[in-house]
TIVO-2410 file (N, C-alpha, C; in nm, 3 decimals):
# residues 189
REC num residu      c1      c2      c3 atome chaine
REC   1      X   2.863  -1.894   0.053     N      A
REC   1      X   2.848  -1.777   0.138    CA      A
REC   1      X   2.764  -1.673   0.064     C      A
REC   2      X   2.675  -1.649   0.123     N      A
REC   2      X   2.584  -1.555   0.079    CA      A
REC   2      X   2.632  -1.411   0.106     C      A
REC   3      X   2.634  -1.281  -0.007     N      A
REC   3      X   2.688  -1.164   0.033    CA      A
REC   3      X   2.565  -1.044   0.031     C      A
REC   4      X   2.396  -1.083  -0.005     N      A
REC   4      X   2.330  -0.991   0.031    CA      A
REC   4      X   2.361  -0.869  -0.042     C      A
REC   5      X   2.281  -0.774  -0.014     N      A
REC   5      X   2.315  -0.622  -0.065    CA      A
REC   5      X   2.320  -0.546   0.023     C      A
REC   6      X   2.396  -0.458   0.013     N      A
REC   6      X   2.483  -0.328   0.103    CA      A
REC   6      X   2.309  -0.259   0.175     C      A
REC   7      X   2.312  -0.210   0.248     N      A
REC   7      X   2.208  -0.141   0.343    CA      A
REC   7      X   2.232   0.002   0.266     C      A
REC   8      X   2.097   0.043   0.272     N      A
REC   8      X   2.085   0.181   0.223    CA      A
REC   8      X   2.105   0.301   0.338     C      A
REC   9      X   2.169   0.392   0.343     N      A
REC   9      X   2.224   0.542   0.463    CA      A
REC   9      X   2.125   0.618   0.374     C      A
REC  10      X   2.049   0.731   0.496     N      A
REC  10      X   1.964   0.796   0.429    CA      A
REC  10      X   2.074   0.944   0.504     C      A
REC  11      X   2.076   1.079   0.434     N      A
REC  11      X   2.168   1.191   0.469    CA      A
REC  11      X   2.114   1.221   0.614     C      A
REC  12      X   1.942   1.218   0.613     N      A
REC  12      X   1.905   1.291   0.727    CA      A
REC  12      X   1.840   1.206   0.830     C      A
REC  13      X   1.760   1.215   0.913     N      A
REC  13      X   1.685   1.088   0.995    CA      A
REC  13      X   1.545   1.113   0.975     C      A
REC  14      X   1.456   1.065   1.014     N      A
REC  14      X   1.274   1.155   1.034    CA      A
REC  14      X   1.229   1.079   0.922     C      A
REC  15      X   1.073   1.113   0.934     N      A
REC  15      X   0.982   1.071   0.832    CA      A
REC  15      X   0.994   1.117   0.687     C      A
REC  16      X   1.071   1.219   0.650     N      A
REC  16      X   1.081   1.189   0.526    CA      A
REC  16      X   1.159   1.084   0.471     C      A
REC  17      X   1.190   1.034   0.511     N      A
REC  17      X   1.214   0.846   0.548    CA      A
REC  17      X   1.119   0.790   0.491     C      A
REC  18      X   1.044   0.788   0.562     N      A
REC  18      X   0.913   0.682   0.574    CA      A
REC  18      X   0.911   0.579   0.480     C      A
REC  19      X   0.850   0.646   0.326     N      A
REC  19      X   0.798   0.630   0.261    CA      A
REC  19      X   0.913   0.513   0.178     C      A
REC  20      X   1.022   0.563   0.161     N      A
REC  20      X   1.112   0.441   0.105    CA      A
REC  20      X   1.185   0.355   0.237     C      A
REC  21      X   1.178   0.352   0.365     N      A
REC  21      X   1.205   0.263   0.425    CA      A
REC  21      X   1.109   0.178   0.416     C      A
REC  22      X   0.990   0.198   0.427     N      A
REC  22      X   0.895   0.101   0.420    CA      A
REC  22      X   0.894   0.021   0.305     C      A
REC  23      X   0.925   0.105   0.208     N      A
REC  23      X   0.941   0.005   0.037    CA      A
REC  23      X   1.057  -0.096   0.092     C      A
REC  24      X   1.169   0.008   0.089     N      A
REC  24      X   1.335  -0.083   0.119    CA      A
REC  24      X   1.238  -0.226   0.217     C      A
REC  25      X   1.183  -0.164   0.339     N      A
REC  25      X   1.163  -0.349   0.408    CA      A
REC  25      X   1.091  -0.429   0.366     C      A
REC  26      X   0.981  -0.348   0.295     N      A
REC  26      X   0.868  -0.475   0.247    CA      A
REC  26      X   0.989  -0.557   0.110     C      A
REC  27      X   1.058  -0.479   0.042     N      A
REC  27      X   1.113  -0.555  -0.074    CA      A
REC  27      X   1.216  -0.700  -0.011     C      A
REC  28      X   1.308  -0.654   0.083     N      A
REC  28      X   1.343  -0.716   0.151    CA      A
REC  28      X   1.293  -0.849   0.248     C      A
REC  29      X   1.231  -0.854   0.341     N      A
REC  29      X   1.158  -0.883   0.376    CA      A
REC  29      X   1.092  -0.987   0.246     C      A
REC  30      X   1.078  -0.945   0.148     N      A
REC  30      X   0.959  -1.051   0.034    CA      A
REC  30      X   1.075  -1.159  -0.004     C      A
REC  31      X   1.217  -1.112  -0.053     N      A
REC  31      X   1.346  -1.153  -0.031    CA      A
REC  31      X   1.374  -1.270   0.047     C      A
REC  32      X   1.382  -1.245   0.151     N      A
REC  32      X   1.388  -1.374   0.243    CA      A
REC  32      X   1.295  -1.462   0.288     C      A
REC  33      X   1.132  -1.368   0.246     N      A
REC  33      X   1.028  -1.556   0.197    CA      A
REC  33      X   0.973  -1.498   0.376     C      A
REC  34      X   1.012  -1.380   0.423     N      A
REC  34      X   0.956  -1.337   0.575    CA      A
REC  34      X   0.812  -1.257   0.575     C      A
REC  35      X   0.713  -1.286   0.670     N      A
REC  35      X   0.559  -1.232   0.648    CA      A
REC  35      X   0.511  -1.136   0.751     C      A
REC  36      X   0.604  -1.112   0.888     N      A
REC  36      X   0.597  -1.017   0.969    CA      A
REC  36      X   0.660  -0.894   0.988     C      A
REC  37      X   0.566  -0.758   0.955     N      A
REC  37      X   0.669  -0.645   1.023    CA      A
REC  37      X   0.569  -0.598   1.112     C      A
REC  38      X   0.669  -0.541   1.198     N      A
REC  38      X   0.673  -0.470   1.301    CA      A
REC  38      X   0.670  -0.370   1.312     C      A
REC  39      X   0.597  -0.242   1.320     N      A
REC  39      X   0.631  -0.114   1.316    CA      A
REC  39      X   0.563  -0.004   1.377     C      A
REC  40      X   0.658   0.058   1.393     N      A
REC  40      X   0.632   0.181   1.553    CA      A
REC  40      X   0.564   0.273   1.493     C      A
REC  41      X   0.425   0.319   1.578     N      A
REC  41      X   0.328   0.406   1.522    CA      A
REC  41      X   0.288   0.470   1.641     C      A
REC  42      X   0.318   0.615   1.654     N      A
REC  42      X   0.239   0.685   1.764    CA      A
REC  42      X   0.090   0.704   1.768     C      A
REC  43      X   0.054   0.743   1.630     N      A
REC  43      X  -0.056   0.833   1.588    CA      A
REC  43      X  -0.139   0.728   1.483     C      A
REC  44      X  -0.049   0.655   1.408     N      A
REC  44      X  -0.119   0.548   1.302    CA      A
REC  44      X  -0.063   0.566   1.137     C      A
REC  45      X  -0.034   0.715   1.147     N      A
REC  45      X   0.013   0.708   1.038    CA      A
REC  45      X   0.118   0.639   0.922     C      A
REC  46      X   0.263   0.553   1.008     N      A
REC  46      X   0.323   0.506   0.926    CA      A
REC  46      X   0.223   0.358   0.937     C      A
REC  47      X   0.158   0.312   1.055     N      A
REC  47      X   0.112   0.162   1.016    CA      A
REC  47      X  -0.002   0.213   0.879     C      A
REC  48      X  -0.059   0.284   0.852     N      A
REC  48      X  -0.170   0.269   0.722    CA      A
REC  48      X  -0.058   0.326   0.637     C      A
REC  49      X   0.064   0.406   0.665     N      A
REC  49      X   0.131   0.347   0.539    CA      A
REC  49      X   0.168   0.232   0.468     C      A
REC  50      X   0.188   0.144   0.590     N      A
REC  50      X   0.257   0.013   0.600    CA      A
REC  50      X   0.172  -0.084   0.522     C      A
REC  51      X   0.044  -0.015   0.585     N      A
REC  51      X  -0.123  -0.121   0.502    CA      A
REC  51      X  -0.103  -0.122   0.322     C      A
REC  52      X  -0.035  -0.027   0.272     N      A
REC  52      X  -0.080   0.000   0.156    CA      A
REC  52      X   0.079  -0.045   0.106     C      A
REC  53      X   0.157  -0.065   0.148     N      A
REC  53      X   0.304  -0.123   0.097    CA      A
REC  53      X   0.295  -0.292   0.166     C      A
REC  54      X   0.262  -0.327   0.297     N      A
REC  54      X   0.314  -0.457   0.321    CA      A
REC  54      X   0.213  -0.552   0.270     C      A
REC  55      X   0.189  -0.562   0.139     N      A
REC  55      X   0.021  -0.662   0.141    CA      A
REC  55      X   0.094  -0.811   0.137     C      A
REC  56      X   0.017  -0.871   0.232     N      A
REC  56      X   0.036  -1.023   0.232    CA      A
REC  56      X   0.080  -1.079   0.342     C      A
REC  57      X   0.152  -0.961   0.449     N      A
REC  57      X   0.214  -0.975   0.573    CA      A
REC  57      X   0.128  -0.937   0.666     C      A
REC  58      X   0.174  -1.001   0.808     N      A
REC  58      X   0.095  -0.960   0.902    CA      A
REC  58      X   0.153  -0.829   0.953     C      A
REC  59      X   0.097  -0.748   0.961     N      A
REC  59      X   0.140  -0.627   1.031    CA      A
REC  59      X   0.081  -0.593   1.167     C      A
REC  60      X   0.221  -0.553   1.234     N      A
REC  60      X   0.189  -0.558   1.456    CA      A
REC  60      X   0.280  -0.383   1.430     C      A
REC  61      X   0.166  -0.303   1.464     N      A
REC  61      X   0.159  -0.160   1.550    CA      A
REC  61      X   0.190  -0.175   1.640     C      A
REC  62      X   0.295  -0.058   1.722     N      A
REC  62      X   0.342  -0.084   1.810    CA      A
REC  62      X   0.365   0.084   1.868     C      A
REC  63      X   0.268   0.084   1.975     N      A
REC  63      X   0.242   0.248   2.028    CA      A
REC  63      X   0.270   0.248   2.150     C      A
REC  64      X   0.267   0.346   2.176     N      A
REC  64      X   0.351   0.411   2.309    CA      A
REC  64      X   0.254   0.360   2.457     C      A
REC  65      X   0.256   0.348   2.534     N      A
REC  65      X   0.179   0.272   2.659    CA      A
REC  65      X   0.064   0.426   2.719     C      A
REC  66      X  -0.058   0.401   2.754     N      A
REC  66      X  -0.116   0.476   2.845    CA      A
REC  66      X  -0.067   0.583   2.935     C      A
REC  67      X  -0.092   0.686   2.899     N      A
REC  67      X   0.010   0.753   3.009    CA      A
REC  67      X   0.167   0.822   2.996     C      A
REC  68      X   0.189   0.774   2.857     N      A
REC  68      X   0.338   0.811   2.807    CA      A
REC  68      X   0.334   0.969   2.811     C      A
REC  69      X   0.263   1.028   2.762     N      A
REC  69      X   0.278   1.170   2.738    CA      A
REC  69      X   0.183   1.256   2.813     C      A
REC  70      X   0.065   1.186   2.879     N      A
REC  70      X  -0.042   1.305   2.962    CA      A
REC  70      X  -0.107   1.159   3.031     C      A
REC  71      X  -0.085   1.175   3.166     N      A
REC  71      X  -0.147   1.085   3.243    CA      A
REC  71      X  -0.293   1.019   3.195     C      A
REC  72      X  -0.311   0.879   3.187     N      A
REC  72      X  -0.414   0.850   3.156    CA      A
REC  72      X  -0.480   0.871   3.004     C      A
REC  73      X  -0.412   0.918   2.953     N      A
REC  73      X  -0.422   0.915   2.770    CA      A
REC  73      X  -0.304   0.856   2.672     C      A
REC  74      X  -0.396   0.792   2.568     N      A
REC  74      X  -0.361   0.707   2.484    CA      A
REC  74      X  -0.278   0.810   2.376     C      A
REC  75      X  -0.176   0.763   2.324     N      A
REC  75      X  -0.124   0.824   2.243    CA      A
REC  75      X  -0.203   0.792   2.033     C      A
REC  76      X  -0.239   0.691   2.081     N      A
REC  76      X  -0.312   0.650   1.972    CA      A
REC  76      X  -0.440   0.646   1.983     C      A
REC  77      X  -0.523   0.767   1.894     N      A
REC  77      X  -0.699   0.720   1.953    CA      A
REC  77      X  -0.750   0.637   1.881     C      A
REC  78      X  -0.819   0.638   1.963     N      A
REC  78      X  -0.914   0.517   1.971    CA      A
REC  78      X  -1.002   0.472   1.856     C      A
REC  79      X  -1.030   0.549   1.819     N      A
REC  79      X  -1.079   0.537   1.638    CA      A
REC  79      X  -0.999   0.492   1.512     C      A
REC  80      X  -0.883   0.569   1.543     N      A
REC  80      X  -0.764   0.526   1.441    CA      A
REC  80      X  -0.732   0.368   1.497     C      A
REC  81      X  -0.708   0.309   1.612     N      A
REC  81      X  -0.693   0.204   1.639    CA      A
REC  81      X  -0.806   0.126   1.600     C      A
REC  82      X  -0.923   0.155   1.621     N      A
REC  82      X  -1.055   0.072   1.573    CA      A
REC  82      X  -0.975   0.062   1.470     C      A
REC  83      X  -1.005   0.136   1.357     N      A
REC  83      X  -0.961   0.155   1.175    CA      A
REC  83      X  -0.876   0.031   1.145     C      A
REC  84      X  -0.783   0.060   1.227     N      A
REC  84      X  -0.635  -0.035   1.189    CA      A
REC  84      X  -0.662  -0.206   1.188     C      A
REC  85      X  -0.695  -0.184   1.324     N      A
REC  85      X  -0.766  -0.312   1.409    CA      A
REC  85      X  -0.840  -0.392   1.265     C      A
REC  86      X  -0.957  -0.318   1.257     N      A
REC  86      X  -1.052  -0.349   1.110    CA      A
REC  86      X  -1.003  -0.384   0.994     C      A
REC  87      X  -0.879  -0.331   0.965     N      A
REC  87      X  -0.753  -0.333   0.832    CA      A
REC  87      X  -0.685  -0.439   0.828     C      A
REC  88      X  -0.709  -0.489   0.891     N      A
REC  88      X  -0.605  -0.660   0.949    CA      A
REC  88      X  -0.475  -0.608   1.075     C      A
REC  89      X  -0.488  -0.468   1.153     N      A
REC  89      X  -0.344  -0.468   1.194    CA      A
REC  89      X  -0.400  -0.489   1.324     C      A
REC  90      X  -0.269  -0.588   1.386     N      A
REC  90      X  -0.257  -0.583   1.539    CA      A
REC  90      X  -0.156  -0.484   1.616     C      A
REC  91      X  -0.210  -0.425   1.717     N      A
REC  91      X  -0.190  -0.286   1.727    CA      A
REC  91      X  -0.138  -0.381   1.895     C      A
REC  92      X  -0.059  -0.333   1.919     N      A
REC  92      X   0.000  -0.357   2.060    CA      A
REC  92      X   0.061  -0.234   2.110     C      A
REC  93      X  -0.044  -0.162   2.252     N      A
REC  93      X   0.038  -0.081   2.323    CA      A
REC  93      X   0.078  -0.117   2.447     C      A
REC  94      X   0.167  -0.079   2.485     N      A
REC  94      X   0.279  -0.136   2.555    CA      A
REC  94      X   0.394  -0.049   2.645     C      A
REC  95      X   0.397  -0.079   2.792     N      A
REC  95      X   0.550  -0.015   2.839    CA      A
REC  95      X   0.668  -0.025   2.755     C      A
REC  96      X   0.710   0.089   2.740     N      A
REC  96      X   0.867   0.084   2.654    CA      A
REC  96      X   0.967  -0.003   2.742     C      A
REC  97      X   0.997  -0.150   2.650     N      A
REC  97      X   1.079  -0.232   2.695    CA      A
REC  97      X   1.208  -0.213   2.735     C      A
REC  98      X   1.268  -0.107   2.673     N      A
REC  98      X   1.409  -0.069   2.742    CA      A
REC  98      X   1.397   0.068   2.817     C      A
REC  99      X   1.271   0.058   2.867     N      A
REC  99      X   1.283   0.204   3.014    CA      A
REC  99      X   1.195   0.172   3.065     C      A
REC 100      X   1.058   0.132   3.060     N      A
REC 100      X   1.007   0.105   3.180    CA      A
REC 100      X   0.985   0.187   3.308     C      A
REC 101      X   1.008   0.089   3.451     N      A
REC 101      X   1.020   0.164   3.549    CA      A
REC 101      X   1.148   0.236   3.606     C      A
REC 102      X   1.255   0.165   3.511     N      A
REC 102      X   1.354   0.227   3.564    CA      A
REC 102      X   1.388   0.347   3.481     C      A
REC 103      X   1.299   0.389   3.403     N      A
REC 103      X   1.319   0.571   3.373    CA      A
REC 103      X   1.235   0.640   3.496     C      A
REC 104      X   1.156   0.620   3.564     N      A
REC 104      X   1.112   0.625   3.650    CA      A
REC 104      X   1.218   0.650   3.798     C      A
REC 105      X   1.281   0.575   3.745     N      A
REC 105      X   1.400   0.533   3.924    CA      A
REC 105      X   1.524   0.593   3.871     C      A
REC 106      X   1.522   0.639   3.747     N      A
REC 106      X   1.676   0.730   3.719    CA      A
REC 106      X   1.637   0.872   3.726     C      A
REC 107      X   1.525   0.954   3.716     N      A
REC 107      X   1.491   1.056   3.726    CA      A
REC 107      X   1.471   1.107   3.861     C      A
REC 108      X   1.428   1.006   3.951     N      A
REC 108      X   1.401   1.019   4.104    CA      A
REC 108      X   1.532   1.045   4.179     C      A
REC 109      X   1.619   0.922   4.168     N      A
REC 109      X   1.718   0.910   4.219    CA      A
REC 109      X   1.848   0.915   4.160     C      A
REC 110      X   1.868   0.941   4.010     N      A
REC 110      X   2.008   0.921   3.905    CA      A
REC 110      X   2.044   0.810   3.974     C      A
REC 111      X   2.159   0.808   3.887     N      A
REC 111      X   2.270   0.662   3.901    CA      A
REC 111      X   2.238   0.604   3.776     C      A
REC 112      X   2.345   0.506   3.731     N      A
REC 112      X   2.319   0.408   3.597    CA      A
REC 112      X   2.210   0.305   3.632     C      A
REC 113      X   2.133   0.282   3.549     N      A
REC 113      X   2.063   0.155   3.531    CA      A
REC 113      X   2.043   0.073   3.367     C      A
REC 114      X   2.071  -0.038   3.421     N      A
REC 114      X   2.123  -0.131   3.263    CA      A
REC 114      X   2.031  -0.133   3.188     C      A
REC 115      X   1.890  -0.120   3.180     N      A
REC 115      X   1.807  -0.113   3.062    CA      A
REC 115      X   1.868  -0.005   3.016     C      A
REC 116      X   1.839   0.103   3.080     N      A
REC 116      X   1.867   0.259   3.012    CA      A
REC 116      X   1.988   0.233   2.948     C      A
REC 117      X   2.095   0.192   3.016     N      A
REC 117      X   2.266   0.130   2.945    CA      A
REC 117      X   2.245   0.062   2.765     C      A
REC 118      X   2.109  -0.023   2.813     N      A
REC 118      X   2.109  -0.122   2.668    CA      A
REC 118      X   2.060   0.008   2.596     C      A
REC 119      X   1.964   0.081   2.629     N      A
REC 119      X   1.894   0.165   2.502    CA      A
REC 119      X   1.987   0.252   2.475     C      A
REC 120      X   2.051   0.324   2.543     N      A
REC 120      X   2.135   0.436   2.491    CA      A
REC 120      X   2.246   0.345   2.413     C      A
REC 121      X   2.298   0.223   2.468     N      A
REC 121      X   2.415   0.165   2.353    CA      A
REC 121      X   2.352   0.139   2.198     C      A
REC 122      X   2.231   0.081   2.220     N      A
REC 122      X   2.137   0.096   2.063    CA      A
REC 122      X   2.176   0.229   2.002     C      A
REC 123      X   2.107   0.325   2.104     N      A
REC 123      X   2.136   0.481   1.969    CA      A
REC 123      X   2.249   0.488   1.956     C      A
REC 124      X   2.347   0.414   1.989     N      A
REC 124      X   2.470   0.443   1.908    CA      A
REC 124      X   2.509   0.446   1.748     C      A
REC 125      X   2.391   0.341   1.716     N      A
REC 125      X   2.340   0.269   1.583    CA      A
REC 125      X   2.245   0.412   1.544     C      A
REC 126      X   2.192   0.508   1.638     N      A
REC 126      X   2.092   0.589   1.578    CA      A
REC 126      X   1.928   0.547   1.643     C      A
REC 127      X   1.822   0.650   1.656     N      A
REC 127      X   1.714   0.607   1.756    CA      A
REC 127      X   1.624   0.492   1.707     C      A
REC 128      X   1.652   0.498   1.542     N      A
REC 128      X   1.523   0.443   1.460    CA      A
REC 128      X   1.600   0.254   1.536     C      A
REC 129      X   1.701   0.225   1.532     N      A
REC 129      X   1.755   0.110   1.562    CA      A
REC 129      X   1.731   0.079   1.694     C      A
REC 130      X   1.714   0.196   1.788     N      A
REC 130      X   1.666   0.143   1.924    CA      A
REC 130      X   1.517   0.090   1.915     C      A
REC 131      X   1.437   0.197   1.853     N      A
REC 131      X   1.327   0.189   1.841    CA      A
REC 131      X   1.290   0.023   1.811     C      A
REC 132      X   1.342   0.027   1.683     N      A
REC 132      X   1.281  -0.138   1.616    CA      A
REC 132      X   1.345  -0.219   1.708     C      A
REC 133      X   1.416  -0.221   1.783     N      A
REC 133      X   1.428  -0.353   1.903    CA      A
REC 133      X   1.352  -0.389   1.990     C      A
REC 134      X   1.320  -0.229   2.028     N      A
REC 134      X   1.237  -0.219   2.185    CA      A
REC 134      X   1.094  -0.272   2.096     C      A
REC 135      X   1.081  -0.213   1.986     N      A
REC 135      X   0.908  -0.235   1.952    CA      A
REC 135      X   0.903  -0.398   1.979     C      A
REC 136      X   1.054  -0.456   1.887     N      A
REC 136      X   1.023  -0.644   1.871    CA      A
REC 136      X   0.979  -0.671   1.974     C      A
REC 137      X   1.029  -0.636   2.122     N      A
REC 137      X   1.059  -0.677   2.267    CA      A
REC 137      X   0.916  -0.670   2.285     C      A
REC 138      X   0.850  -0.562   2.269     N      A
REC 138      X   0.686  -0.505   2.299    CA      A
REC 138      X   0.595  -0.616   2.235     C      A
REC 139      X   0.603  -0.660   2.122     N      A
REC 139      X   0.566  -0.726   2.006    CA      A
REC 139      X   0.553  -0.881   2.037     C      A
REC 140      X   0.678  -0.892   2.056     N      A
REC 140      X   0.702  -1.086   2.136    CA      A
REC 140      X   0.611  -1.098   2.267     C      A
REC 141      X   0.611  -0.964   2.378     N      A
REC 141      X   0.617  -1.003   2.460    CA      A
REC 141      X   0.411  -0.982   2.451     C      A
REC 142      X   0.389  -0.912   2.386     N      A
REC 142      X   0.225  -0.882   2.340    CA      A
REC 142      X   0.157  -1.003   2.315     C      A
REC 143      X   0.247  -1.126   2.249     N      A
REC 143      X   0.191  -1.258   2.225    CA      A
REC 143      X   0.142  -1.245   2.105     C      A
REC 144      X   0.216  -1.144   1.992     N      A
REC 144      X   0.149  -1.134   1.850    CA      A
REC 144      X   0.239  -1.195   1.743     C      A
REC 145      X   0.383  -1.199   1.763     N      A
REC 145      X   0.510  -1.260   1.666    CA      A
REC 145      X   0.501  -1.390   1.695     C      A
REC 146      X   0.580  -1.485   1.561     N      A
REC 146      X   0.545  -1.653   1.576    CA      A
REC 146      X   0.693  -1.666   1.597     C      A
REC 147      X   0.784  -1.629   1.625     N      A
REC 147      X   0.892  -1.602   1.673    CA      A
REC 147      X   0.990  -1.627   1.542     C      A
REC 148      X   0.936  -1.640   1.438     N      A
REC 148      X   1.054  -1.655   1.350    CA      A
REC 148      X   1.106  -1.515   1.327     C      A
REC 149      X   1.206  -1.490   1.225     N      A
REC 149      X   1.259  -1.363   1.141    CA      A
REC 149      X   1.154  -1.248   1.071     C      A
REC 150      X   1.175  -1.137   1.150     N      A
REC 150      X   1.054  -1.011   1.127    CA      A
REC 150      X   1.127  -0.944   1.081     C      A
REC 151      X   1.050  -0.828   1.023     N      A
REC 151      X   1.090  -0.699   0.918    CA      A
REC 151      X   1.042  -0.636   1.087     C      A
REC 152      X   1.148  -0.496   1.111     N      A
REC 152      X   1.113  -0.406   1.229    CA      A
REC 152      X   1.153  -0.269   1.153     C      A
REC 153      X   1.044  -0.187   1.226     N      A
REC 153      X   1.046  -0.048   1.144    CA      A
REC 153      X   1.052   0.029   1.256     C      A
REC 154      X   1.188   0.121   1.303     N      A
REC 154      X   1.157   0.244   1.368    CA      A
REC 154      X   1.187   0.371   1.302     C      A
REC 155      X   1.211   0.472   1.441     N      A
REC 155      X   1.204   0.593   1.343    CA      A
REC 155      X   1.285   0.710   1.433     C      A
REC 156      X   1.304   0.809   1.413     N      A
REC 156      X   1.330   0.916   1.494    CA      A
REC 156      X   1.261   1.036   1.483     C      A
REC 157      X   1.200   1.021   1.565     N      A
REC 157      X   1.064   1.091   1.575    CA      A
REC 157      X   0.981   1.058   1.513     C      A
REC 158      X   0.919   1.114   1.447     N      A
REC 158      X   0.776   1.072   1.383    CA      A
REC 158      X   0.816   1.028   1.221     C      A
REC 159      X   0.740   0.913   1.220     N      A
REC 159      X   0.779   0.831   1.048    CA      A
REC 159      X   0.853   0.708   1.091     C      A
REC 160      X   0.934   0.714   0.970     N      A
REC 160      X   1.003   0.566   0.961    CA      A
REC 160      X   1.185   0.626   0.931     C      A
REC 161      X   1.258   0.543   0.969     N      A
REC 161      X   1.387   0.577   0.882    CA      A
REC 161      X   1.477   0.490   0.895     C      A
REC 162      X   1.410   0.362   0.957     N      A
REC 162      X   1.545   0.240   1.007    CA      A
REC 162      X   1.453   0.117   0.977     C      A
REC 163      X   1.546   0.008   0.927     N      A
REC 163      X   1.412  -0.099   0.925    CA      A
REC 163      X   1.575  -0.231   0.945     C      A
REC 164      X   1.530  -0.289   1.010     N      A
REC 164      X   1.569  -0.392   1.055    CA      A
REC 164      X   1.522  -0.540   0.990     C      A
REC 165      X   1.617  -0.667   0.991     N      A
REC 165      X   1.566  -0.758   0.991    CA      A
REC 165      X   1.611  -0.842   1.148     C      A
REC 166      X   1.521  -0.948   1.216     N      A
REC 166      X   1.568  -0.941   1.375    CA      A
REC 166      X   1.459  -1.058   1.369     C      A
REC 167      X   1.576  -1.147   1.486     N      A
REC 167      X   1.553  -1.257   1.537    CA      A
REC 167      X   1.481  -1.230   1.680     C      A
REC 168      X   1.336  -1.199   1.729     N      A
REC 168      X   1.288  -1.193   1.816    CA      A
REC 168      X   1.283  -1.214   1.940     C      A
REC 169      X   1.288  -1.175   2.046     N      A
REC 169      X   1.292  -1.274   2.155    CA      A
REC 169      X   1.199  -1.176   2.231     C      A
REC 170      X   1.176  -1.214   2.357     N      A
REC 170      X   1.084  -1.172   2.488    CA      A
REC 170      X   1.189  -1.083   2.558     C      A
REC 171      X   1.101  -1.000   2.663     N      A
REC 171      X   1.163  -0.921   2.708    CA      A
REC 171      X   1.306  -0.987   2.840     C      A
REC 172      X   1.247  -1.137   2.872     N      A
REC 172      X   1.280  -1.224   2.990    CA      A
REC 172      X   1.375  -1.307   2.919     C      A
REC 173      X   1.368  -1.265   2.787     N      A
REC 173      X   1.550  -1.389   2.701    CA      A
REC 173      X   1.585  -1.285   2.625     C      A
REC 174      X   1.601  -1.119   2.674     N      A
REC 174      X   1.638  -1.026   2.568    CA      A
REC 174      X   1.759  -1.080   2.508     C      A
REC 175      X   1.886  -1.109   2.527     N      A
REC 175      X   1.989  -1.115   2.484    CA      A
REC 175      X   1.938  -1.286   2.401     C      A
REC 176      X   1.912  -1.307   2.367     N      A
REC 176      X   1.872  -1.387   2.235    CA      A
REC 176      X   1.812  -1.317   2.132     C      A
REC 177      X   1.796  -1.191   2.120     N      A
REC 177      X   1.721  -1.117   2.049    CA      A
REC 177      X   1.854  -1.103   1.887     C      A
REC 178      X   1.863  -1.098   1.770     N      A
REC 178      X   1.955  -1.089   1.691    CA      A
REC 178      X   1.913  -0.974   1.611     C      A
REC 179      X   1.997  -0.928   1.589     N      A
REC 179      X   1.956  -0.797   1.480    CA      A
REC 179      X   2.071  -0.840   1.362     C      A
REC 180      X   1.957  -0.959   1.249     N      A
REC 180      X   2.025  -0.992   1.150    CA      A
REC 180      X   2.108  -0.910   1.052     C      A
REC 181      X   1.996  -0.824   1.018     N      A
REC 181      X   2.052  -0.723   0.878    CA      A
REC 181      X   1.985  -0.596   0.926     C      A
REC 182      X   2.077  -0.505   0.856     N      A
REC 182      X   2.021  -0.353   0.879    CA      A
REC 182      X   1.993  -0.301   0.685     C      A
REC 183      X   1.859  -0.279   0.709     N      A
REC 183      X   1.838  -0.246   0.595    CA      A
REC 183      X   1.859  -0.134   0.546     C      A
REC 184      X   1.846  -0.022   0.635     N      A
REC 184      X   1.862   0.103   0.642    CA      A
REC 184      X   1.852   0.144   0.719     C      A
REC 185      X   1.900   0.294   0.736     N      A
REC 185      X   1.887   0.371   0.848    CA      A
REC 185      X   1.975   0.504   0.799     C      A
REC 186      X   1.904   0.596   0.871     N      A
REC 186      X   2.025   0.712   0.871    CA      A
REC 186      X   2.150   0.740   0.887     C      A
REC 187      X   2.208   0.847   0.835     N      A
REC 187      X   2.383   0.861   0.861    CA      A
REC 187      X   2.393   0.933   0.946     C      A
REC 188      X   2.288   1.058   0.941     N      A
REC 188      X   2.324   1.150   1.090    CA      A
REC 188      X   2.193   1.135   1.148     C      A
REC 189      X   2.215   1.129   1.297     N      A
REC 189      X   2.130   1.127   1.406    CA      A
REC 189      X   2.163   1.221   1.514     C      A
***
């Protein structure tokens, strides 16, 4: 029986994170002999962090969909995505897998709806843990993961502060999805 090492609690949540979650997953991650992370980037900044800590892995960006924040604009421009693109990263933007249209149909009309159910039971874990699920979901379903065991990086708000290790799946076999190990993450959220 294998007993692993205890997951690291950071006091606060946010990008002053970043910088050692990303160490904590790439070390990890090298650990289990795994070559994919995953990680949530609005703007680009934690993936070219990621460039300069994950060398040897494939690294999949994972940004907010068209339209998330001002109709018809990218949350990631277009230059910084060239950059990345050029850097070896595959950049996948994407509808947020656990809201979708039905954040759409709970704002119109309220009432429960079970995606929204799955994401809010995630932040129970804290946002950076929702985050790195929904990104995998974005990620599998982008056609960029080989479906084995990935390093996933989210965050709460901007940066890094949760990193996951997770058994992948599509958005259409979510509940096959595993969230092996928690590498870290925050204590308060």
């Amino acid at each position: 029986m294998s007993m692993g090492k205890l997951f690291s609690h950071f006091e606060e949540p946010g990008r002053v994170n970043t910088q050692q979650t990303l160490e904590l997953a790439h070390d990890r991650g090298r650990e289990l002999g795994l070559n994919e992370v995953v990680i949530a980037s609005s703007t680009g900044e934690t993936a070219y962090k990621a460039l300069e800590i994950f060398k040897g892995f494939k690294i999949i960006a994972v940004t907010y969909h068209c339209g998330f924040k001002e109709p018809f604009q990218r949350s990631l421009k277009d230059d910084v995505r060239k950059d990345l693109e050029e850097e070896g990263v595959r950049v996948v933007e994407a509808t947020h897998a656990l809201s979708g249209v039905e954040r759409s149909i709970a704002k119109k009309y309220t009432g429960s709806y079970p995606v929204l159910i799955i994401a809010d039971t995630l932040r129970l874990l804290g946002q950076g843990t929702k985050v790195a699920v929904e990104i995998t979901v974005m990620a599998a379903d982008g056609g960029v993961l080989s479906g084995n065991d990935i390093i996933a990086v989210g965050g709460t708000g901007r940066g890094a502060d949760t990193a996951l290790v997770v058994k992948p799946a599509h958005m259409s076999n979510f509940f096959d999805l595993k969230i092996r190990e928690t590498i870290c993450k925050p204590r308060a959220f």
